[in-house]
Every structure is written in C-alpha cells, then in structure tokens.
N, C-alpha and C positions, 0 to 999 in steps of 0.2 A: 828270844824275841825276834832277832834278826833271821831265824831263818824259820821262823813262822809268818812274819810279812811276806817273806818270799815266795812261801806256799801261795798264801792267798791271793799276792799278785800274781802266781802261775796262774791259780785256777780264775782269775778273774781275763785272761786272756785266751785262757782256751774255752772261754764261755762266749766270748765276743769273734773268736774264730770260728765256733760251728754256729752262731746267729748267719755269721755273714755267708758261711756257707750252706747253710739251708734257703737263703735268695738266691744265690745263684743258682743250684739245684731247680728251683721252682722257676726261676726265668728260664732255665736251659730247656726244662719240659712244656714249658709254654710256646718256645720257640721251633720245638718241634713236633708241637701237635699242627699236623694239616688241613689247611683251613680249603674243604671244596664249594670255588663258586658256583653260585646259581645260575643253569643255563639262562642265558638269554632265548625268548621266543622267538622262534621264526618268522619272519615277518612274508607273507608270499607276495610277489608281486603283480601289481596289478596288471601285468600282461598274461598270468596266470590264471585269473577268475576270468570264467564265461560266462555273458551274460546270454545266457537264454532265448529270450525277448529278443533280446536287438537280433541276435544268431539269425531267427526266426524272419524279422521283420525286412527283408530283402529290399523291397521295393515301396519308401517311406513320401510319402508327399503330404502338404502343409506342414504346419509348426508345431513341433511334440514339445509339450511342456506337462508341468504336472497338471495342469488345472485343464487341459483338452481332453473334448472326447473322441473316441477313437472309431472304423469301421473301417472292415476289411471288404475292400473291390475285389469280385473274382469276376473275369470275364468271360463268358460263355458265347458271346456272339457270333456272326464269322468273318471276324478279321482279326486284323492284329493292331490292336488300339495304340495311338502315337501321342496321344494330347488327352488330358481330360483337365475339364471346366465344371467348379461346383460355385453354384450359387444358395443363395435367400429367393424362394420360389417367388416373384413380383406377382401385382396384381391384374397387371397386365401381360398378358401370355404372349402378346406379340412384341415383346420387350427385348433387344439382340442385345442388350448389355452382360455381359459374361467377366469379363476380370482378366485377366494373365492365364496362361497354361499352366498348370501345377506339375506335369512332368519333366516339362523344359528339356525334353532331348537329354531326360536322366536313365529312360530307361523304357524298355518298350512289352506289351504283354500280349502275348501270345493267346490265343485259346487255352484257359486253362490257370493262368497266372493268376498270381495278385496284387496286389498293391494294398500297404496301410496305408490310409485317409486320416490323420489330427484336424482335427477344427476347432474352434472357439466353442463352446455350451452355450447354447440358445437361451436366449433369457426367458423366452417363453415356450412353453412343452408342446405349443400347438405350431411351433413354427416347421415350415417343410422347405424342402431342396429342391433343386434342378440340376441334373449330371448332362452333359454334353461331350460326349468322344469324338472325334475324329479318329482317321486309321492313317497307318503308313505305304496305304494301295492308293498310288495315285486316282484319281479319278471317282475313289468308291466313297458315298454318299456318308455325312454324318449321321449318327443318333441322339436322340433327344429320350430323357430320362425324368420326366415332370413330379412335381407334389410330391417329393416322399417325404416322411421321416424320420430324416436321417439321422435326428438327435437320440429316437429311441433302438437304435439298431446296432444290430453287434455284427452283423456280415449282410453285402447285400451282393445278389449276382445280374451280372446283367446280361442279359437273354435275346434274341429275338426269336419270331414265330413269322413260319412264311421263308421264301425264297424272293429273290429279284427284289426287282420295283413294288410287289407287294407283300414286302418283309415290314412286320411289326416290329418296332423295339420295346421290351417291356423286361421287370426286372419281378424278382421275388425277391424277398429278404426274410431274415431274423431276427427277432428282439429281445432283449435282454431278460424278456419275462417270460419269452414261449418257447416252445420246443418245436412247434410247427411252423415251415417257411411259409408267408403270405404272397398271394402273386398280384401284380398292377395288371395282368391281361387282361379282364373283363372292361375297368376302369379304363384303361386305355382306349380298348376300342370303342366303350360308349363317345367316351372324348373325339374319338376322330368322328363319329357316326357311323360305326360299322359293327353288326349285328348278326348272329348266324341265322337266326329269323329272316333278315334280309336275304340271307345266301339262298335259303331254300326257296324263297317266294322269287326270285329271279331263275334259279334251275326250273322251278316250275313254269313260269311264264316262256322259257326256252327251249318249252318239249313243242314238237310237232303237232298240231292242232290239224285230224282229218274232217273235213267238211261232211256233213251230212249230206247223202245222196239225196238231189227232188225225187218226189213218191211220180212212180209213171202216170200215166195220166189213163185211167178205165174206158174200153171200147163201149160208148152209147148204147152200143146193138146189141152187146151180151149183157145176159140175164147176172148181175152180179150175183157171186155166189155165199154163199151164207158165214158170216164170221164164226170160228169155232170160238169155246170160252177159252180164257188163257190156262193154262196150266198151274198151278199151286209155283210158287218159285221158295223155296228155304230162306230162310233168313240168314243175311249177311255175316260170313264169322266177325266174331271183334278180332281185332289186331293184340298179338302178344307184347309185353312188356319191352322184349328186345326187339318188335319194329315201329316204334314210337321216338321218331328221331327227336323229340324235345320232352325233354323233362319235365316232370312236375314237380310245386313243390313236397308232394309226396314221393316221389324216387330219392330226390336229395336226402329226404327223411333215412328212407331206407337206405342209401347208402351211408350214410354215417352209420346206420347200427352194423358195418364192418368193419370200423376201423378195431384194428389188432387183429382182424383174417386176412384171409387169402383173398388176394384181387379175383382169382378165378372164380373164387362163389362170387363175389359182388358182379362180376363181371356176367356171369349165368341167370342173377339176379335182376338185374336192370338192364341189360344190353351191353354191347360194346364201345368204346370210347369213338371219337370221330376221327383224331390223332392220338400217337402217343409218340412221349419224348423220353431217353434215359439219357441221365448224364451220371458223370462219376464225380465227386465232391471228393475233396482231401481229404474231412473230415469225418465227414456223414455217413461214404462208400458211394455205392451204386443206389441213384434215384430214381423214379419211374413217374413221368405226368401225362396223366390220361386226360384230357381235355371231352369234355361232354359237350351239348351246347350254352347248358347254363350253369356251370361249376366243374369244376376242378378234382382229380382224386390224384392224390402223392400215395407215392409206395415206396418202402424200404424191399433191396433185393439182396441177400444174403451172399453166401460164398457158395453156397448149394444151388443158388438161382430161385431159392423160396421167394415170392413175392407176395408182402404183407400191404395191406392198407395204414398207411400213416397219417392223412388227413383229406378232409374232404370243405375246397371254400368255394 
C-alpha cells in the first residue's frame, strides 16, 4: 500500500510539472513572436504644398475672401500704371469721388502685366464700375475707364487707341459666359462725341475748293458761232465694295459670315480696315483688331502666322 501511495503521489506531481510547463512553453513563444508596428503616415508639410493660384496671382489688390469676385487687369496702354482706383459707376459722371488707391506703392505694371482685382459681388447684376490709372511718368495725363461690368467679367484689358493729346482710353474684356472679348471703343467715343463720320466730313470740308473760272465775256460784232450737240458721256462706274469707306449694315452682315476664315478673304470681301492693332495676350497668343468705321473684327494668329476671324462687334 505504502508504496503504491507513492506511485500515485509521483505521478500526481509529474502531472502538475508538465501543466506548469506547458505555460511557460506558451508564454516563452508568445514572448517571442514579433510584433511589427504600423508606420505612422507622413505628414508633409505645409511649406511643401504649392498653391497654384496664389504662385499665379502676383500682383493681388482689394480684399480676397471666399465670397469675392475676382478680375484680372492686363494693361495694354502706354505707360506704366502706378495707382488704380475702382469704383460703383455714380450717376453723376462729373462725380471726382474715387476712394484710396488699391495699389499703395505695392507694385507697379508695366505694359503687359497684370494684377488680380477681389471686390465685393454687386448686389445687383446690372451694377457697373469705373477704373481710373494714373502712371509713374511724371507729368503724363490719367485715364478714365467708365460703366463697365465688372461684376460679369473674368479678365478685362485696358487699352488705348490714338497717340498724344488725342489718345482714347478704352478697354475690351471677357465674361464668364463668352469666348469673344467685347470692346467699350465705339461706346467711348459716342460718349465723348466723336464719330468717324465726323472725321470724314471734316477731311472733306479741308480739301482745296478751285473756284470756277467767269465764262469770258463774247465780242458783240462776231457772228456767234453755232453750239455743237454734246457728245453721249457713259455712265458713271459704281464704286466697289473695298472703296466704300463706311459700312453698311449689310457688310457687317457679310463679315460675320467669316468668322472661322481667313481675314484675308474677309478682307478681299469688304475692304480693308482703317487701323489695325495686334497684341500678344498670355493666354489667348497673338490678337489682331482691325477697326472699320462702324464695327470691329478680332483675329486669332497662329504660330504659322495664319490669321483667322474670331469675332466681329
């Protein structure tokens, strides 16, 4: 009996030695499985991201917020703009109230530059602006930039037409629904009272007027002699389309049915322009404004130098 207790207390101890060793076993392999952390994300920092826009926006004047709307000034005139003033166009035009200078000696534009313009969104869609520049040439005369709509516009450029003392300032622009730029020139010079109609009827009134010679005066004593009959005279040619210095509104016609050709047939078509203007645009490339007397034709000019008709106002 005594040494059957014995047995059984052996084996009840080598039962409770491999329990206890079979946790250890399992802690030891628990302890040596490797646990790999999850990277943490890179976070990059904000001196790393490029914003775009801003890169872009060089030359920013009034207040950008989310709720402003925006228009890009490109100046085309010829100086170097130092100041620009935008107002709410008054009802009275002889109105010198203007505001603060929005560039403040931030920044100066050259032929060619730009500047983005933020404003406040008009409360009403029919409201219009006034742009007023000065320049950084001592002495040289401001310009005035009347009635636009600036609220509907995505780029406007400002222009003049003329040299000296008889330079127009006048601007065309874009709008967020058209693909064709609109020009204030004609508007303009109704506004001042000046007319190409006028121009001609003054060249005309400044040609040389020769007097009619007096008929001599017939000797009493000779037998006047017999009048022959006149001679048949032809009939006067009519004048061709290209020496019609004023348009009708039948040429305007026909020149819209070119837009998407060649200016050269329009131009073979209806005559030649009075002036023509090209500028080069950022955007656009190379533009072409043929001025007529009574409308406008825009040309797109390629890389080949193809000149296409783009619009006609």
């Amino acid at each position: 009996m005594k040494k059957r207790y014995l047995a059984m207390a052996g084996l009840l101890v080598f039962a409770l030695a491999a329990a206890g060793c079979g946790k250890d076993n399992d802690k030891q392999e628990a302890e040596n499985i490797q646990v790999t952390p999850t990277p943490e994300p890179t976070v990059t920092e904000a001196a790393d991201l490029v914003d775009m826009e801003v890169a872009e926006e060089k030359n920013v004047i009034g207040e950008k917020t989310a709720a402003a709307s925006k228009v890009t000034i490109i100046n085309r005139t010829d100086g170097e703009i130092g100041a620009i003033y935008v107002r709410v166009h008054p009802e009275d035009d002889e109105d010198d109230e203007w505001g603060d200078d929005l560039v403040d000696g931030l920044f100066t534009m050259a032929k060619g530059d730009e500047a983005v313009y933020y404003f406040e969104k008009p409360s009403n869609s029919g409201t219009t602006y006034d742009i007023r520049v000065t320049f950084t040439e001592e002495g040289k005369n401001e310009y005035f930039f009347r009635d636009l709509p600036l609220g509907s516009m995505s780029r406007i450029t400002l222009r003049i037409d003329g040299t000296g003392e008889d330079a127009i300032p006048y601007a065309t622009y874009m709008t967020g629904t058209n693909t064709k730029e609109i020009s204030t020139l004609k508007a303009v010079k109704e506004r001042l009272g000046i007319s190409d109609e006028d121009s001609e009827e003054d060249s005309d009134n400044d040609e040389d007027v020769t007097p009619t010679p007096a008929p001599e005066e017939a000797d009493p004593t000779e037998a006047p002699e017999p009048t022959s009959a006149p001679e048949p005279t032809s009939a006067p040619e009519q004048p061709s389309d290209t020496e019609d210095p004023t348009p009708t509104d039948d040429k305007i016609t026909e020149a819209e049915g070119y837009i998407g050709q060649s200016f050269d047939d329009l131009a073979s078509a209806i005559g030649e322009a009075q002036s023509n203007e090209y500028v080069d645009e950022p955007e656009m490339g190379r533009t072409g404004y043929h001025y007529y007397s009574n409308f406008t034709v825009s040309t797109e000019v390629d890389e080949y130098g193809n000149e296409t008709v783009a619009g006609i106002w």
